[in-house]
C-alpha positions as CSV (number, residue, x, y, z in Angstrom):
1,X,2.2,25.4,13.5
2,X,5.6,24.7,12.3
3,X,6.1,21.2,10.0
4,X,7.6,18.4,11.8
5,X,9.4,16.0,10.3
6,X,10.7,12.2,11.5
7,X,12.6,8.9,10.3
8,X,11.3,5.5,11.0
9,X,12.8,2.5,10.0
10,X,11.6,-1.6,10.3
11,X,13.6,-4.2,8.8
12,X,15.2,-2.6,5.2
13,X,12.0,-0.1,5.0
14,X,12.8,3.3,5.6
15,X,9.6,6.0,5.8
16,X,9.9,10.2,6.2
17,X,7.2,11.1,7.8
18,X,6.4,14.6,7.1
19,X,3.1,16.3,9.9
20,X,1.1,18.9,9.5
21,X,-2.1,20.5,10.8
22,X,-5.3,19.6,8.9
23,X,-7.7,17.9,8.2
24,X,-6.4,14.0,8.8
25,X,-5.2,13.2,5.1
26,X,-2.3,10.6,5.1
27,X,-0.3,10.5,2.1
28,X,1.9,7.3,1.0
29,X,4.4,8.2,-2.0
30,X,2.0,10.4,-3.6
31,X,-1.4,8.0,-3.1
32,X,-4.2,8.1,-0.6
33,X,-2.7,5.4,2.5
34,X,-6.1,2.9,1.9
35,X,-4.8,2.7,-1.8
36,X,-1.1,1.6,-0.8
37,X,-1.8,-0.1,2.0
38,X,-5.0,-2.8,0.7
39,X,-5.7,-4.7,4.1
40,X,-7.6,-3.8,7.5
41,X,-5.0,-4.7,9.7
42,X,-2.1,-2.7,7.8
43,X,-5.0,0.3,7.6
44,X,-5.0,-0.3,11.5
45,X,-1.5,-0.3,12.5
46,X,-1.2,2.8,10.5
47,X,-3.9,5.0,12.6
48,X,-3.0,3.2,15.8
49,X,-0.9,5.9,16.9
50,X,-3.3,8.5,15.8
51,X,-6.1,6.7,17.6
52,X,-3.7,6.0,20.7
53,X,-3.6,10.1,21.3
54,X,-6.9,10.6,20.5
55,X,-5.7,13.3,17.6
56,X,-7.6,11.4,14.8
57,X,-8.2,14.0,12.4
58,X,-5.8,16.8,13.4
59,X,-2.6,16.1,10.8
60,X,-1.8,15.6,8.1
61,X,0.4,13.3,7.2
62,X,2.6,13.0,4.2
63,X,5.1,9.8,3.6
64,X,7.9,8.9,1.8
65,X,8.8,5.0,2.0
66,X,11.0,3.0,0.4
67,X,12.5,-0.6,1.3
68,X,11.3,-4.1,2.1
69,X,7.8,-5.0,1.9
70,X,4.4,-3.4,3.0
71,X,4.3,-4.7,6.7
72,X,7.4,-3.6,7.4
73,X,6.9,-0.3,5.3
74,X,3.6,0.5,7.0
75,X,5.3,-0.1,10.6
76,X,8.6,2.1,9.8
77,X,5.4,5.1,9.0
78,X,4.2,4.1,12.5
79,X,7.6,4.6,14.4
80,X,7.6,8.0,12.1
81,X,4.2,9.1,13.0
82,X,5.0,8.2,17.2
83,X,8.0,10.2,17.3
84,X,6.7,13.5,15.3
85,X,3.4,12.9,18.0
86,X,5.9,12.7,21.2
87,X,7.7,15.6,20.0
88,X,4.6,17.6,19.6
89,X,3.3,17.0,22.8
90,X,4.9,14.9,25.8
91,X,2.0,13.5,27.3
92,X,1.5,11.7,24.1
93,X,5.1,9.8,25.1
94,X,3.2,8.3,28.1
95,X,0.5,6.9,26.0
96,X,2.7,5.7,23.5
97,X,5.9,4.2,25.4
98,X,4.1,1.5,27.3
99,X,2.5,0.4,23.8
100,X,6.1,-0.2,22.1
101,X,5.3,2.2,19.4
102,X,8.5,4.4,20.3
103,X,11.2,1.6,20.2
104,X,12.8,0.7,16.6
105,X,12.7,-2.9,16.1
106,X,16.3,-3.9,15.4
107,X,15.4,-7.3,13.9
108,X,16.9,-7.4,10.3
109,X,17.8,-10.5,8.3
110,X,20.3,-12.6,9.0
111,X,23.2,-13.1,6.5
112,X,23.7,-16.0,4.0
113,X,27.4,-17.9,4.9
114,X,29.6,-18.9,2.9
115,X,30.0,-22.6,3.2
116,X,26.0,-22.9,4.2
117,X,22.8,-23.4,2.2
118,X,21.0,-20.2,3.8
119,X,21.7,-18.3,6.5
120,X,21.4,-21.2,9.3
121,X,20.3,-24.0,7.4
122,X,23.7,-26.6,6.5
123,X,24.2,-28.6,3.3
124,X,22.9,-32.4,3.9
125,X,25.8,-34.1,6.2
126,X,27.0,-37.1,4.1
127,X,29.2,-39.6,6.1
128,X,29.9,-42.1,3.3
């Protein structure tokens, strides 16, 4: 089996998600994924895709991520790890699509204006 490779991106975090065959190791910038990633819930969202397509176990996964912070770092690996699972096999699309796991989140930070305290926020109206 040929190496597949995929982009995913969530807020400024940008992850290359690099799949083999194996034996289900995930690698994060060079560490294991439960010593990058600390908490349960980031652990999950990172083998939901995995557990989704019932192929727990089959790849392995190595990751390079850079950007933002570790929720949206772990979530740009899970758009990665979708697409590279879609592309392998198209029923897996099916199970995924209806999930949102296959759609890039285009919510990014607003701005700071010029004139304003933050990006919305205003200075304190004074009328005297």
């Amino acid at each position: 089996m040929a190496k597949f490779h995929a982009i995913g991106r969530r807020k400024s975090s940008v992850a290359r998600v690099y799949m083999d065959e194996g034996k289900g190791a995930i690698t994060v910038n060079g560490k294991d994924y439960k010593d990058y990633f600390t908490t349960a819930p980031l652990h999950y969202k990172l083998e939901q895709p995995f557990n989704l397509t019932e192929t727990t176990g089959k790849y392995d996964v190595k990751v390079n991520v850079f950007g933002g912070g570790i929720t949206g770092q772990v979530e740009a690996i899970r758009l990665g790890v979708s697409r590279i699972l879609s592309e392998i096999d198209q029923e897996n699309r099916a199970v995924l699509k209806p999930v949102g796991l296959l759609t890039r989140d285009p919510r990014m930070v607003e701005r700071k204006k010029f004139g304003q305290k933050k990006a919305r926020k205003k200075f304190q109206f004074s009328k005297r």
